[in-house]
TORZA-9906 format. One record per atom (N, C-alpha, C, O, CB): residue in one letter; y, x, z. Coordinates in steps of 0.001 Angstrom, whole numbers, padded with zeros to 6 digits, always signed. Each point is the difference from the previous one (the first is absolute). Glycine has a CB too. Example, Ala and Ser with C-alpha at 12.3 -4.5 7.8 and 13.67 -1.06 7.14 Angstrom:
A-005690+013190+007800 A+001190-000890+000000 A+001200+000900+000000 A-000019+001036+000665 A-001154-002928+000581 S+002223+001542-001966 S+001190+000820+000060 S+001090-000770+000730 S+001108+000509+000169 S-001736+000675-002314 
//
This chain:
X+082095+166187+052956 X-000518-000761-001119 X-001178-000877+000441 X+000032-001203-000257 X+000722+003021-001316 X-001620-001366+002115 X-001155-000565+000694 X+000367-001340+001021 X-000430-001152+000038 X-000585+003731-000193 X+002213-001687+001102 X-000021-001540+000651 X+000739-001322-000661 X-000282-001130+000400 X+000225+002565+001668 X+001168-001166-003266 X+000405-000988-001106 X-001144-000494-000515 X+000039-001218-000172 X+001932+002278-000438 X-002976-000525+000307 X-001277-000803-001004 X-000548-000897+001112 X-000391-001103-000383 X-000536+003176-001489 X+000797-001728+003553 X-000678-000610+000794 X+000258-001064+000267 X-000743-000979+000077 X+000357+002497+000475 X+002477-001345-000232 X+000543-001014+000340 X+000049-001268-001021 X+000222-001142+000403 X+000866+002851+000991 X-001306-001403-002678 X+000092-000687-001029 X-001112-000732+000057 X+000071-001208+000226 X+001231+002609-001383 X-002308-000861+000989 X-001415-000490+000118 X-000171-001402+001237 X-000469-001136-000075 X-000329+004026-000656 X+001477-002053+001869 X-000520-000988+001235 X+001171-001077-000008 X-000210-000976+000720 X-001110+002913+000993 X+002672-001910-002502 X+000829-001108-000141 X-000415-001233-001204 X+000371-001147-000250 X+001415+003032+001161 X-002549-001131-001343 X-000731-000971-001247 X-001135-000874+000326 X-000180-001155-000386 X+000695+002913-001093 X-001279-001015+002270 X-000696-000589+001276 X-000075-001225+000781 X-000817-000915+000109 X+001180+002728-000117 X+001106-001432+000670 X+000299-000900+001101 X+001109-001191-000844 X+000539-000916+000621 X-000869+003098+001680 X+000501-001983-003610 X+000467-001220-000615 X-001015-000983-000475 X+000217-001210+000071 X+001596+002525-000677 X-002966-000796+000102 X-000938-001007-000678 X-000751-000692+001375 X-000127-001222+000083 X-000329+002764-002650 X+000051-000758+003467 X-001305-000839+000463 X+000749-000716+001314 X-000889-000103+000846 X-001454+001932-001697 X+003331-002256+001277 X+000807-001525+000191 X-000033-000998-000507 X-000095-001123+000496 X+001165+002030-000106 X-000952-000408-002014 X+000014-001155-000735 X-001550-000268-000603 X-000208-000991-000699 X+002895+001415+000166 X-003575+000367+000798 X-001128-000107-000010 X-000912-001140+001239 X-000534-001067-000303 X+001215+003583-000919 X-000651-002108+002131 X-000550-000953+001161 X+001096-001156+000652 X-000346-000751+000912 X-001235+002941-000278 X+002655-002211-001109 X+001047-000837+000254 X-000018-001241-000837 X+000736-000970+000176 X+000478+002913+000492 X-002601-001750-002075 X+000248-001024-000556 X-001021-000850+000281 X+000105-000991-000723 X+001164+002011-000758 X-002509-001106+002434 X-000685-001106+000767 X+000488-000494+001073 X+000446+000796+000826 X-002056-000017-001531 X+001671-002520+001047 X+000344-000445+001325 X-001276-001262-000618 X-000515-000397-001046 X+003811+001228+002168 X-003315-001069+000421 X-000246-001022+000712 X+000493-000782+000431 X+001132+000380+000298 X-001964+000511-000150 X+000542-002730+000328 X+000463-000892+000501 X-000147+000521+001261 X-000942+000686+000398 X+000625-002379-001993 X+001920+001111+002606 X-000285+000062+000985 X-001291-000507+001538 X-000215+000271+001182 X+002388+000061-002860 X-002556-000978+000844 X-001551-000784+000362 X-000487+000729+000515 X-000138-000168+001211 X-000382-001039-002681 X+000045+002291+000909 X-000652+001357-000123 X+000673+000873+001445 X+000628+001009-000321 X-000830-001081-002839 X+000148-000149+004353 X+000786+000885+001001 X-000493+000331+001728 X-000831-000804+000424 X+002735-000283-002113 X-001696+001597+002149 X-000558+000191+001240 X-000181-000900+000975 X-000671+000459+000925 X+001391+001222-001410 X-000350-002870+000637 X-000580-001384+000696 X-000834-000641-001166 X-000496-001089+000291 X+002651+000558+001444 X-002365+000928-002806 X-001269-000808-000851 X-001582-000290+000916 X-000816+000745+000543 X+001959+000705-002967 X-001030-002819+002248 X-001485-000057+000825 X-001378-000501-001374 X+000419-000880-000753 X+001147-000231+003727 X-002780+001514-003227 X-000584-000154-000887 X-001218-000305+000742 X-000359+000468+001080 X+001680+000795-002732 X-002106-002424+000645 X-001167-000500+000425 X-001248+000706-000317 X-000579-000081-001083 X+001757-001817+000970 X-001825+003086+001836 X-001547+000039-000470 X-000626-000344-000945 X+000066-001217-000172 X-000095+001089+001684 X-000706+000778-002394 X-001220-000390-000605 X+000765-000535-001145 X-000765-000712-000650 X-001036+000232+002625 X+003051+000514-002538 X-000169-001173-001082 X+001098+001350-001314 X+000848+000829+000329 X-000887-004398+001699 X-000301+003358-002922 X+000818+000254-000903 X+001915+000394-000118 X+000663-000939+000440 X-002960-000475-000867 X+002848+002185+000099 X+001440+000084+000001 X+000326+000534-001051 X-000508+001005-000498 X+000771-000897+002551 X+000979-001021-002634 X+000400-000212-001515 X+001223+001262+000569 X+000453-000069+001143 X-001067-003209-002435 X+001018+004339+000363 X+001197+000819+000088 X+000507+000079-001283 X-000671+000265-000997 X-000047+000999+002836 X+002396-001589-001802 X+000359+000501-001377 X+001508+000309+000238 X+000672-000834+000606 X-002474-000616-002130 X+002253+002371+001170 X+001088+000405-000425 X+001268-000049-001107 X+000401-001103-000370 X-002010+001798+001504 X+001946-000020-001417 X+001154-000020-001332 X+000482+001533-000341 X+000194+000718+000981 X+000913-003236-000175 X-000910+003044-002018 X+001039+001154-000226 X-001212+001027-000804 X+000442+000996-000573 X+001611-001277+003120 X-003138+000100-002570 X-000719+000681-000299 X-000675-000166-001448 X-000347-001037-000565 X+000376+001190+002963 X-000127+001422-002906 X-000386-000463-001953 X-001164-000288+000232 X-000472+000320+001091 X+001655+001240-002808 X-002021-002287+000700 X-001096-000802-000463 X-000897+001538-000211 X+000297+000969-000700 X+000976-003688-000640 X-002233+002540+002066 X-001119+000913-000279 X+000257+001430+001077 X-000442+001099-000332 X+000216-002122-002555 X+001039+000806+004270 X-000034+000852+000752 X-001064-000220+000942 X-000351-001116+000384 X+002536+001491-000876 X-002749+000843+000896 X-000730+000020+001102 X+001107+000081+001438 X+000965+000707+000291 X-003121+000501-001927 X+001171-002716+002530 X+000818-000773+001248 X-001090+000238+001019 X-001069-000397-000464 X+002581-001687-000774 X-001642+002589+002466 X-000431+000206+001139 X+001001-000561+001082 X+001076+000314+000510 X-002361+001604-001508 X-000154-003449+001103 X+000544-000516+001637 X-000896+000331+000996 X-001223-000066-000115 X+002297-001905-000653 X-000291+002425+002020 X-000690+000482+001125 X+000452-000968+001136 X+001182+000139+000316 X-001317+002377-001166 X-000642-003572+001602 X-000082-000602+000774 X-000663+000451+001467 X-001017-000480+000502 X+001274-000786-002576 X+000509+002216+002572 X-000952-000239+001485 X-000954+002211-000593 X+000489+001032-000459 X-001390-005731+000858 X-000468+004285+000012 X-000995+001021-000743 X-000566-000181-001227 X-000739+000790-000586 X+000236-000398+002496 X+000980-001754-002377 X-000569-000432-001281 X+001149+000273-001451 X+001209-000224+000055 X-002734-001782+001652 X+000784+002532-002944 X+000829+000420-000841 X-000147-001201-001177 X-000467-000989+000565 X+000287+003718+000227 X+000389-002980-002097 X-000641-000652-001188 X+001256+000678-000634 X+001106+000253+000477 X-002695-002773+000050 X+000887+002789-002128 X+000665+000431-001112 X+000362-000373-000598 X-000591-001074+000114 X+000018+001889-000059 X+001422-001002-001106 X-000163-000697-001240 X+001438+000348-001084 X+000968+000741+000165 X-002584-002815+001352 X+001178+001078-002757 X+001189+000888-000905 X+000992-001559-000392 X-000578-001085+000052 X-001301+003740-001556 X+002841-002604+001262 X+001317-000901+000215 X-000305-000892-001404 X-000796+000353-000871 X+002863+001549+002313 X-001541-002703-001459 X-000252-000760-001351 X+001978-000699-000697 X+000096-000633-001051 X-003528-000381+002335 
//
């Protein structure tokens, strides 16, 4: 009985949070040959995400927060 409630539990699980982090992307812009200019400002934006989520970009050692509009 226990492991039916578990398996249930962890299949319910592994259905939502796919479709959970599966629903932010990025432009391909955004990618591992990106070269960015020292010292100056960088605009990031995405798509897929509800209005009023908290968004963490991490560049490098540097983090900034913010909530989606």
């Amino acid at each position: 009985m226990l492991n039916r409630s578990l398996f249930s539990i962890a299949f319910l699980f592994l259905g939502i949070m796919p479709s959970v982090f599966a629903q932010l992307s990025m432009p391909e812009v955004f990618s591992d040959p990106m070269v960015l200019q020292r010292n100056e400002p960088v605009a990031i934006w995405g798509t897929g995400a509800d209005p009023g989520k908290a968004v963490t970009v991490e560049i490098g050692n540097k983090s900034e927060h913010t909530i989606t509009r």
